[in-house]
N, C-alpha and C positions, 0 to 999 in steps of 0.2 A: 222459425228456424227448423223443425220439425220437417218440413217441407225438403229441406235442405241442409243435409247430416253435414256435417265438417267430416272428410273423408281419411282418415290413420291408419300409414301400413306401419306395423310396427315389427322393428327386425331385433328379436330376441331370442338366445338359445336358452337363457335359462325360464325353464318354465314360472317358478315362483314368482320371478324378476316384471314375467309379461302379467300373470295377474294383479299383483301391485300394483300394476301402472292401469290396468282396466280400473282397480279399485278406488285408484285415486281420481278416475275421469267421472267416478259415481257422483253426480249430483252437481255440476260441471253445470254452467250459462249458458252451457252451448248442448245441441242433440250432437249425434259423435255415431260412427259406424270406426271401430277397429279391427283387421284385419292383419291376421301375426303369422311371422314363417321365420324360423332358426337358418337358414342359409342365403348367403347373397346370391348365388344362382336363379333359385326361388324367386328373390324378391323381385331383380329385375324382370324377369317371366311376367309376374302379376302387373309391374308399372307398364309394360308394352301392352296390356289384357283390358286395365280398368284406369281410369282418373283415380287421381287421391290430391289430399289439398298439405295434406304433412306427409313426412318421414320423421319416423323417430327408430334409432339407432343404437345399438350396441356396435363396437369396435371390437370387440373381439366375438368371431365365428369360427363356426365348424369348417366353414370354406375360404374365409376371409379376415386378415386382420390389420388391424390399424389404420390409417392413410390410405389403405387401398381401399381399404371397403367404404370412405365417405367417395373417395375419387370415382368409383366404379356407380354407387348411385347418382353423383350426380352428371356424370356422363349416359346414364340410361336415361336421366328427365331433367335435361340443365332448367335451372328455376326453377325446382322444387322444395319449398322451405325445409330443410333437416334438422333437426333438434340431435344433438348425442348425448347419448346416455351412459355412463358410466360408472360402475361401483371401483372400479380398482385404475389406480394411477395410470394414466395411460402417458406412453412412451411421446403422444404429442401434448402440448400444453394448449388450453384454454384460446391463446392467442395464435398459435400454429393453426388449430382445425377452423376458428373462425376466420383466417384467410386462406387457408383452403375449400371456401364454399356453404361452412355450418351455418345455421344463423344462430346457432345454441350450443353452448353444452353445459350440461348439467348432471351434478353427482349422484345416483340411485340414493345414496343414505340419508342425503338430505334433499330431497325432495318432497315438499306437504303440499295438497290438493290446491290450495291459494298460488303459489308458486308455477306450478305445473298450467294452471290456466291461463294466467298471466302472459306466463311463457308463448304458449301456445296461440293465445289471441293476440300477441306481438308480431309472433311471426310468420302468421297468417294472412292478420288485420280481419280477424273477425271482432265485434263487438258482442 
């Protein structure tokens, strides 16, 4: 697998928030390249630039929030797996952003390394 990183743009403005989530890919079944940018301007830029095999997500941006920002990624890469991430109650629910497109969303506070890979080899279909 080493051969072949599983590819992670991860769209975070809080800095703490994005090394957590490095932290917890530490020691991961999987080899991993992440690649992080705080604006959705940004990000789409980087999906038209390079492949990635995830998106993982904050809804609320410096540029962008809520519903718009999962609709605007997945209209820059229709089928590409997103995960959302969230620490604070967001304005759509669980079952709202999973038929708008999510394959995930999941709470920042609870989130443990077991979880987050799980997650992620779900909705990739890496083993």
């Amino acid at each position: 697998m080493a051969d072949n990183p599983l590819r992670i743009l991860l769209l975070e403005d809080n800095v703490g928030d994005a090394l957590l989530l490095n932290e917890l890919l530490e020691g991961s079944p999987f080899s991993w390249v992440v690649k992080t940018t705080d604006r959705l301007a940004r990000a789409i830029a980087i999906l038209q630039e390079e492949p990635f095999d995830l998106v993982m997500m904050d809804l609320s941006l410096p540029d962008s929030t809520g519903g718009e920002t999962l609709r605007r990624i997945l209209e820059a890469e229709p089928g590409l797996p997103v995960i959302v991430l969230s620490g604070a109650t967001s304005e759509l629910s669980r079952e709202e952003l999973l038929q708008a497109g999510a394959r995930e969303f999941m709470r920042k506070g609870q989130l443990d390394p077991e979880m987050l890979w799980a997650t992620i080899q779900t909705v990739t279909g890496r083993e």
